[in-house]
N, C-alpha and C positions, 0 to 999 in steps of 0.2 A: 288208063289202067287205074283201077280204084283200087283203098286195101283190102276188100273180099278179094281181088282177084290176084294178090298178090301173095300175100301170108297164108296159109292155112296154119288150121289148130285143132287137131282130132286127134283124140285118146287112140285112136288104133294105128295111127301115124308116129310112129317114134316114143309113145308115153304121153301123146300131147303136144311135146313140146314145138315152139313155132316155125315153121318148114317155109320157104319157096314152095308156093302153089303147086302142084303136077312134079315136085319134087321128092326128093325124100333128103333133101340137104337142107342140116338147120340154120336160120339166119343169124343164131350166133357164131357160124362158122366162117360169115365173109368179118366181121366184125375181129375175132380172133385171127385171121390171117392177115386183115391191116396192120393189127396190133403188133402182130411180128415183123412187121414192115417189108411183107410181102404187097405186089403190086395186084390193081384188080384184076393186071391181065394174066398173072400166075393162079389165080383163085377160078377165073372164068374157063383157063385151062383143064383145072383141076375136077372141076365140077362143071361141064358141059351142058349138065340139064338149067342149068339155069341163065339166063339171058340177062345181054347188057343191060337190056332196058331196067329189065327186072332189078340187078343189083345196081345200077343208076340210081331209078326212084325208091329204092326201100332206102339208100345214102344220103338222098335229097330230102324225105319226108324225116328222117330221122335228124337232121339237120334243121329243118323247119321247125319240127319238136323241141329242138334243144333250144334255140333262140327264141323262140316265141316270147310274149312279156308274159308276165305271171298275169 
C-alpha cells in the first residue's frame, strides 16, 4: 500500500482535510485517540471502515517520518 492509497485529500471530503482512503475518518483522529491513551483496538472498534493494515502503516510511516536524519 503506497501513501496515494492510503490518505486521501479532497475539498469535498471533509473541507480537505486528510481522511483514511474510502473513508470519511480523519487521520488525526487515530492520532487523537492514542493521545488519550485509548488502545488501537478501541479506535478500530470505533471506526470499522478503516483497516488494521491501514492504521499500522500510516503509524509506521509516521514513525519513519519522525526518526529520519535531517
Amino acid at each position: 500500500m503506497t501513501s496515494p492509497d492510503l490518505i486521501t485529500v479532497d475539498s469535498d471530503i471533509l473541507g480537505g482535510t486528510p481522511v483514511f482512503k474510502g473513508t470519511r475518518v480523519p487521520v488525526k483522529t487515530l492520532f487523537d485517540y492514542l493521545e488519550r491513551n485509548y488502545s488501537l483496538e478501541e479506535f478500530l472498534e470505533c471506526f470499522p471502515s478503516v483497516s488494521r493494515t491501514m492504521a499500522c502503516l500510516l503509524l509506521e510511516r509516521s514513525e519513519a517520518a519522525l526518526l529520519a536524519p535531517a
